[in-house]
N, C-alpha and C positions, 0 to 999 in steps of 0.2 A: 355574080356567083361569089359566093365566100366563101374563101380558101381557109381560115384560121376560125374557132370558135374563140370568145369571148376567154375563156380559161388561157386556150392556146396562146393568145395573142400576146396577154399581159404576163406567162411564162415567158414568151419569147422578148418582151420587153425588162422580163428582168434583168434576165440575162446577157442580153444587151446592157444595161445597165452598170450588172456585175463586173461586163469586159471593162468598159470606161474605166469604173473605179480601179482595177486592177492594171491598166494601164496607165491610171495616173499615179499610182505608189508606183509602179518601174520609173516612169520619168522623176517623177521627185528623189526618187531612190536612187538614181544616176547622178543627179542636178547636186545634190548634198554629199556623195560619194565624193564629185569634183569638188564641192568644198572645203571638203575634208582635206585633198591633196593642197588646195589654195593656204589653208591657214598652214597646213604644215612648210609650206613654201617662205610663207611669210616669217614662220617663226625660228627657221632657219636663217632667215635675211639678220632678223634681232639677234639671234644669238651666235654668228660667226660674223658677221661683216665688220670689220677691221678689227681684229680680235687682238692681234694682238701691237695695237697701231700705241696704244695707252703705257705707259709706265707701271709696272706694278707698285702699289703700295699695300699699307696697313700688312692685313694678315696674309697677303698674298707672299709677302717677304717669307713666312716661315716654308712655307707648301715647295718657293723657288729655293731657298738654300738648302733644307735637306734633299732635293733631287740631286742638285749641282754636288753635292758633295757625297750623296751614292755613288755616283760617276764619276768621281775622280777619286773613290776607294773603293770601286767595284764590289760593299759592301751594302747588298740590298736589303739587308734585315736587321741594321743596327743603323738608324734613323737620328742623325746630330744635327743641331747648328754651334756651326763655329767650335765643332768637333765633339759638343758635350751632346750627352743621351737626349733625344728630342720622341719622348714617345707619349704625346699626349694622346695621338691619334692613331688608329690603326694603321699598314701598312698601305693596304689595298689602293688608298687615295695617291702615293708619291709613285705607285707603280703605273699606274692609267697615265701621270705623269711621264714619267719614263717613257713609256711605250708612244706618248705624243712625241715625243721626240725624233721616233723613227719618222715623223710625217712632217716635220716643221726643219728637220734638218738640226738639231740640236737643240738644248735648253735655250730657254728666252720667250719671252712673255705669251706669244701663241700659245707653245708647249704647255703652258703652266696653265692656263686658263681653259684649252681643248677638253680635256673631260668633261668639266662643268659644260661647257655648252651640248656639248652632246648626249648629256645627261638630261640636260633644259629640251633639247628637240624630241629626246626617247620620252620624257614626263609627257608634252603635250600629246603624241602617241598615243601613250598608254590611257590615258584620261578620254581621249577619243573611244577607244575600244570600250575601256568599261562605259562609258557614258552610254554607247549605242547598246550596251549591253543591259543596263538599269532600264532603259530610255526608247530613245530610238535616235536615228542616225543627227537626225536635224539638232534634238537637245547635244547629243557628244560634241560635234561642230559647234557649238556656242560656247558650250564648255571651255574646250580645248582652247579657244580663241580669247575668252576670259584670261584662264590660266597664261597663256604667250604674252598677253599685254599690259600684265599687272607690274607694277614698280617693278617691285622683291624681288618677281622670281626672273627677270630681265636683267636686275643688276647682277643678281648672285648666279644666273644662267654666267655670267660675262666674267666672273671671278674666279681666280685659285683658291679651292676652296673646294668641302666635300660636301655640302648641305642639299644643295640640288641632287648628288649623286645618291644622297638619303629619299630624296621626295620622288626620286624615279623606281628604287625601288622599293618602297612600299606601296606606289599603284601597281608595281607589276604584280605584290603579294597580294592585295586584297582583289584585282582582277583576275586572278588565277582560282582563289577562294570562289568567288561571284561565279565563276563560271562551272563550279562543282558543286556549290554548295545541296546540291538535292540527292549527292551520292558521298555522302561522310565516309564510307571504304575506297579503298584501290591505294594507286599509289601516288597519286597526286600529293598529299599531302608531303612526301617527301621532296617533289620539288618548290612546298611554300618553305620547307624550312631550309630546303638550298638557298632560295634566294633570299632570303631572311641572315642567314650567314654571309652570304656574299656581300650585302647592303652591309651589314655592319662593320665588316675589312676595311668601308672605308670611312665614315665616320666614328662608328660607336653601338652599342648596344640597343640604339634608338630602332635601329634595324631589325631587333626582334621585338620589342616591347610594343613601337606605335600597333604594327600590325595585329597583334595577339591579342592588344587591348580592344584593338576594332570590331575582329570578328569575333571574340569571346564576349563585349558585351551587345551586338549585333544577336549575334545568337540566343543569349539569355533573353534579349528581351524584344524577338522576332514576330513573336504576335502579339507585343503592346503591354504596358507596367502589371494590366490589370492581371491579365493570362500566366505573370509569371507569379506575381502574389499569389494569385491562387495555387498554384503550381507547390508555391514554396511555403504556403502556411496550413494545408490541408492536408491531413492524412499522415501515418505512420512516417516518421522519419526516413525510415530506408524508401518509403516510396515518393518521401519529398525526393530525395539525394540521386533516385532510379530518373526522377522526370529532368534533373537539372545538367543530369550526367545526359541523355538521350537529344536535350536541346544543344549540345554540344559534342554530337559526333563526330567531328571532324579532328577533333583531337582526342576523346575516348574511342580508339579502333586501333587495329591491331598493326598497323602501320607509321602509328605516331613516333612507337619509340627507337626505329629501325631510323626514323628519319629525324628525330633528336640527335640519334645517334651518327649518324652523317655531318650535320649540323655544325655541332659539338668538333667532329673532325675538319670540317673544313675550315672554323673561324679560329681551332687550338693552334693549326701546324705551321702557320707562321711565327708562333709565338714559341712553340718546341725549336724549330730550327734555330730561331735566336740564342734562346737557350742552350742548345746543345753547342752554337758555335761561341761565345759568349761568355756561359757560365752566371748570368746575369736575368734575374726574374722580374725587371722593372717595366717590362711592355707587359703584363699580364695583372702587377700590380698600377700601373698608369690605368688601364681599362678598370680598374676598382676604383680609382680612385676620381677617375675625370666621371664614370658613370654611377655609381653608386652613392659613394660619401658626397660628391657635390650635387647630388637629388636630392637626400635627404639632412645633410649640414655643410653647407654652402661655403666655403675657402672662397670662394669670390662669386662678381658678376650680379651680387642680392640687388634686387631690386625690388617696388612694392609688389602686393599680393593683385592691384590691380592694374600691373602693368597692361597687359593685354588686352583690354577691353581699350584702350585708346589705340594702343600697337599694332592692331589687326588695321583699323585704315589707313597708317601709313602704307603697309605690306600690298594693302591691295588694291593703293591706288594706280587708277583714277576711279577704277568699278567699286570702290567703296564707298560712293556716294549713291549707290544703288544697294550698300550692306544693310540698311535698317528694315527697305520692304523686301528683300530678299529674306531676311529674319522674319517678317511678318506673315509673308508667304507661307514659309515652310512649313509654320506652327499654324496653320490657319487649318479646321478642320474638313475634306470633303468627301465623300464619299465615290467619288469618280477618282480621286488620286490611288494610285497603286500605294496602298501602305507600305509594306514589304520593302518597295525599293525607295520610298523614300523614308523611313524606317533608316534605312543601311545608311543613305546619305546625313542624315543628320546624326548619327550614330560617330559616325565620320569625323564630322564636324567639331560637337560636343566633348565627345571622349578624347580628339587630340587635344582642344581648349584647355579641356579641364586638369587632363595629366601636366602640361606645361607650367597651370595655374599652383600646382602643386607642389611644384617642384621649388626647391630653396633658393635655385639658382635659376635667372632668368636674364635674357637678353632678349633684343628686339627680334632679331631673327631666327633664334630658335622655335621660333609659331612656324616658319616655313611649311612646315608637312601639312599643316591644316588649307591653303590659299584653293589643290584640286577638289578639296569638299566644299569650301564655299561657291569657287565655279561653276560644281555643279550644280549647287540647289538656286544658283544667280542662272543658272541657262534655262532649269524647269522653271520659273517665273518668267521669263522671257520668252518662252516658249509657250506658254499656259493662255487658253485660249481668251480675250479683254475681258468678256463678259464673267468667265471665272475666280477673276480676282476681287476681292473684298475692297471694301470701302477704304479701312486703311493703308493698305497694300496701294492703291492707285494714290494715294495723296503722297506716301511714301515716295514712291516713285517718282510721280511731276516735282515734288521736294528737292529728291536727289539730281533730276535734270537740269533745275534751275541751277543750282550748285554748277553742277558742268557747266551750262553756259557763262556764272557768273568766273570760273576759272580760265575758260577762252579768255573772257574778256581781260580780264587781271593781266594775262600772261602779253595782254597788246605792249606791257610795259618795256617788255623785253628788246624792243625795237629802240626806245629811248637811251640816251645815256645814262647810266646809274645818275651823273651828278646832277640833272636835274632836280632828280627827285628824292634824292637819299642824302643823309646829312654824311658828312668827312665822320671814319675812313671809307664807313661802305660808299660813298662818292667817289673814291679812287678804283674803284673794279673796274674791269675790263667793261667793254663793250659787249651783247650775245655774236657769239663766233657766228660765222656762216648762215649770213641775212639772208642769202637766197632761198635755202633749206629750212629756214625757220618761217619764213614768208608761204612755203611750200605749207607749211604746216598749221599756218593761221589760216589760210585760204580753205584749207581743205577742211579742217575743222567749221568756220563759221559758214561753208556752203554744208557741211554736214546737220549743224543747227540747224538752219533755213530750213532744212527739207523735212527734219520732225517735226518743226514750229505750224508747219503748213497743215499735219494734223498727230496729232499729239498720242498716237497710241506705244504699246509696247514693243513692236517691230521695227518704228521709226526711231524710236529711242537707244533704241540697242544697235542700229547700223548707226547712229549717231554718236555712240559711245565707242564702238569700235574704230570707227574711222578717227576720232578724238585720242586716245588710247597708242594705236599702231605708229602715227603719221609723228606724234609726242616721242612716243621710244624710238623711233629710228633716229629724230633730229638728235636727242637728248644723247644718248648711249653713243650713235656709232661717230656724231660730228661735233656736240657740245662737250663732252669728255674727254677725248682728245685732244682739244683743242687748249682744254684746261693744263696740260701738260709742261703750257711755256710759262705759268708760273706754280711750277712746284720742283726741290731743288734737291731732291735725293740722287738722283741721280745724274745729275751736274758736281754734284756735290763728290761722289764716289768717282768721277775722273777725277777731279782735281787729286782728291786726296792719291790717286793712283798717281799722276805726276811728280807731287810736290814730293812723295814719301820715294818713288824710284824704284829701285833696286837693294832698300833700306827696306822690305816690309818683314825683315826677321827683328827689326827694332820698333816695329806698330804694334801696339793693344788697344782695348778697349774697354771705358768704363763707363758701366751702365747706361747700354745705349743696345735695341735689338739687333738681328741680324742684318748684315749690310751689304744684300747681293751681289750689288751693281759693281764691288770691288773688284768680285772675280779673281780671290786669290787661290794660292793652289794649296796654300795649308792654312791649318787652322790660327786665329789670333787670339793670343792670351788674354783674359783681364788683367786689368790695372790696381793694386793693389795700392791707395796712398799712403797709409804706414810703413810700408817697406820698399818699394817700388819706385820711388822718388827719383834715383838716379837711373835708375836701372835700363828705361824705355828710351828714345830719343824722340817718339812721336805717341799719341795718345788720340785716341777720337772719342768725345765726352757729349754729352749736352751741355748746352750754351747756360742752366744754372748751374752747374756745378764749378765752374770755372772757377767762382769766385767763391761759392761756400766750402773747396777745398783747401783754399787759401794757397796753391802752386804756386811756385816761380816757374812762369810760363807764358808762353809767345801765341797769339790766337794768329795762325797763317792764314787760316781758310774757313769760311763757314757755309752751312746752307743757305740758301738764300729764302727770306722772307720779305713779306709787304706789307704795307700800310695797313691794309682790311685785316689780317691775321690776329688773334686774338692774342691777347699778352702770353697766356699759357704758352701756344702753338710755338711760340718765340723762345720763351723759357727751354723748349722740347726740340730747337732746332738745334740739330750738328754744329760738333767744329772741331778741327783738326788743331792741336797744342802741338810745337815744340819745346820739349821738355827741355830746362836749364840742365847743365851738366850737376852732378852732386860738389859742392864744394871742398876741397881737398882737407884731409884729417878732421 
């Protein structure tokens, strides 16, 4: 007897069908959810484990003496080192410092560095959510995991410093955008330009510009170069200027300027308060002049027009040996790819490039806000099914692995003694610290090779770059850095001179030399002036050239300590503590 007809059956077979598939996106959906918590796991482990084990140096020095000395003149809006006005930067950055301080128990190198890392764990976050929200969950999870174990954004996660605290939020602004963009009214748009003000409190004006410049030229050019040309070269002016104004409704509505005007309030009233306690308008002229005049005529920092095009892979190594077919990728045409959202990503990409390219003033690390759009458009090619990728995209790629492999292999050296292999003075460097942990990381690496080599597609590659990536930063950052700390002499240096100088530091100055934390004094120390100053000091802390091209009658007691590997400059640029000859009488 036949209970189903022919129709009946293969309905009921669908549907059966239907279930499975629909059960199998819940499990995968669960399976990548939990991934999602793993690399946030992980990228916590990079960005707080021994955080603050390290010596601060370079520009962490400024970030640590303007706190230390908010706090010991309870003046939080008048920002010095070594007492003089220090406002290149907005407040908002020494304040998240501060407030680390209620959690480390005082200033000192954790404190100083805790924003940033939390900044670095909220960035991969935030990158997660928009990713799943471009995407879908599996691409976000790639993403995010890109971004955690890229150089740059590991070391500058690990640094005093505001640049991560930039890169965090402008993914919070352009995921807020993303997630509205089909309703240009309400009042959302007041919360992009909160948090566009708030980003900027702690670095700088980058905080409204990266993002503005994202979704304004996103927008313009949302349905492709060609849709907007036509847009912009056909028909009556007012109704060119009607379609260009309507691609852009997120900032023409009637809520834009109630939340300029918020905005406005929220990045001025630190800079009022000053003022009004004060009397002094130079945090407002600092904001012109670090963001404006050094855009467009550069006081320092010039470097060439094509910095960046090499600077992007130091930034985002080791995945930068995968940056050319990720490039290939992107621009590759298909008609199965979602324009629209990759559209946005490469928009992303592009327009941070280009604006930085632009600019008069460049440094290697101010590309940072671009490393979560290259992640992403590295996790859609990673993700992109083998048979979808193009010819050169696949050579690209086995290119860029071979690369990895031949960088495992290089790094076997690391086991060797420098003198082996390296001519004097690099023959006098240390040994690699912490053989066991770096053994951890060769092992892990070449059984990661092994297991792509075994067959060579995009998913073996990319758990092979990962695991290469992760295993790299945790040796490098939390155990080979640290460890570097027994030869460097700032702050060996800063007891000494605390000993030698005593209960004498109303007779200590300073000439031309930056701030010198590790001192720890309780007021501020003058400069040294050597035309008139000669008698006047008992003690002096200079650089090791000036000693002699100032021609003093002076006593070299103390210096930092340098070595053999050090380059002549770095030696020229080390400390030293003078006692000053008395002035000779009449």
């Amino acid at each position: 007897m036949q209970l189903f007809s022919p129709m009946e059956r293969a309905q009921r077979d669908a549907v059966a069908d239907d279930g499975a598939v629909a059960a199998r996106r819940v499990e995968d959906e669960r399976w990548w959810r939990t991934a999602a918590y793993a690399v946030m796991a992980l990228t916590a482990v990079l960005c707080f484990a021994r955080l603050g084990v390290r010596a601060l140096w370079a520009s962490e020095f400024r970030w640590a003496e303007i706190v230390r000395e908010m706090l010991l003149t309870h003046d939080y809006f008048w920002p010095t080192i070594n007492g003089h006005v220090y406002f290149d930067k907005p407040l908002g950055s020494y304040w998240l410092v501060i407030a680390a301080t209620w959690l480390t128990g005082g200033m000192n190198e954790a404190a100083a560095r805790l924003p940033s890392a939390v900044a670095g764990l909220l960035a991969v976050g935030l990158l997660i959510l928009l990713g799943r929200r471009l995407y879908d969950l599996r691409t976000a999870v790639l993403a995010g995991f890109i971004l955690a174990t890229s150089f740059s954004f590991v070391f500058w996660s690990r640094h005093a410093d505001a640049d991560i605290e930039t890169v965090a939020g402008d993914l919070a602004a352009l995921l807020l955008f993303w997630r509205n963009r089909e309703r240009p009214s309400g009042w959302w748009p007041v919360g992009l330009w909160t948090l566009m003000a708030i980003t900027s409190l702690t670095k700088g004006l980058l905080g409204f510009a990266l993002p503005l410049l994202v979704i304004g030229v996103y927008s313009s050019i949302a349905d492709g170069w060609r849709a907007l040309g036509k847009d912009l070269l056909h028909g009556p002016f007012a109704q060119r200027l009607n379609r260009l104004i309507e691609r852009n409704r997120w900032f023409f509505n009637w809520s834009t300027p109630l939340a300029i005007g918020c905005a406005a309030a929220i990045y001025y009233w630190p800079f009022a308060i000053s003022h009004m306690r004060t009397g002094s308008t130079k945090g407002l002229a600092m904001v012109y002049r670090e963001n404006v005049e050094r855009y467009f005529e550069p006081f320092d920092h010039v470097g060439p027009i094509y910095l960046y095009v090499y600077v992007i892979f130091g930034l985002l190594a080791p995945w930068s040996v995968f940056l050319p077919a990720t490039l290939a990728h992107a621009h590759a045409s298909s008609a199965s790819r979602d324009e629209h959202r990759d559209r946005f990503v490469l928009t992303f990409f592009w327009a941070t490039f280009i604006f930085f390219t632009l600019s008069g003033s460049r440094r290697s690390y101010y590309l940072l806000p671009i490393l979560p759009a290259a992640a992403l458009m590295m996790a859609r090619m990673f993700t992109a099914p083998g048979t979808s990728l193009n010819g050169l995209t696949r050579i690209l790629l086995k290119g860029g692995f071979a690369v990895l492999v031949a960088g495992v292999a290089i790094s076997t050296l690391a086991f060797i003694p420098p003198h082996f292999f390296l001519p004097n003075p690099w023959g006098l460097l240390p040994a690699a610290p912490d053989r066991a942990i770096l053994a951890i990381y060769w092992i892990g690496s070449a059984v990661a090779l092994g297991y792509a080599l075994r067959k060579l597609d995009s998913e073996r590659i990319f758990l092979a770059g990962a695991t290469i990536a992760w295993l790299f930063m945790f040796y490098f950052f939390i155990f080979a850095m640290p460890a570097g700390d027994a030869w460097r002499g700032e702050k060996d240096f800063a007891h000494q001179v605390r000993v030698l100088v005593g209960d004498q530091s109303a007779s200590l100055a300073f000439y031309n030399t930056g701030p010198i934390y590790y001192l720890g004094l309780p007021n501020p120390v003058p400069g040294f002036n050597p035309r008139r100053d000669a008698g006047r000091w008992r003690w002096v802390v200079m650089r090791e050239r000036d000693v002699e091209s100032l021609g003093l009658t002076a006593n070299v007691v103390t210096r930092e300590a340098v070595y053999p590997w050090d380059s002549k400059q770095h030696c020229l640029n080390a400390m030293v503590l003078v006692r000053m000859a008395p002035a000779s009488a009449g």
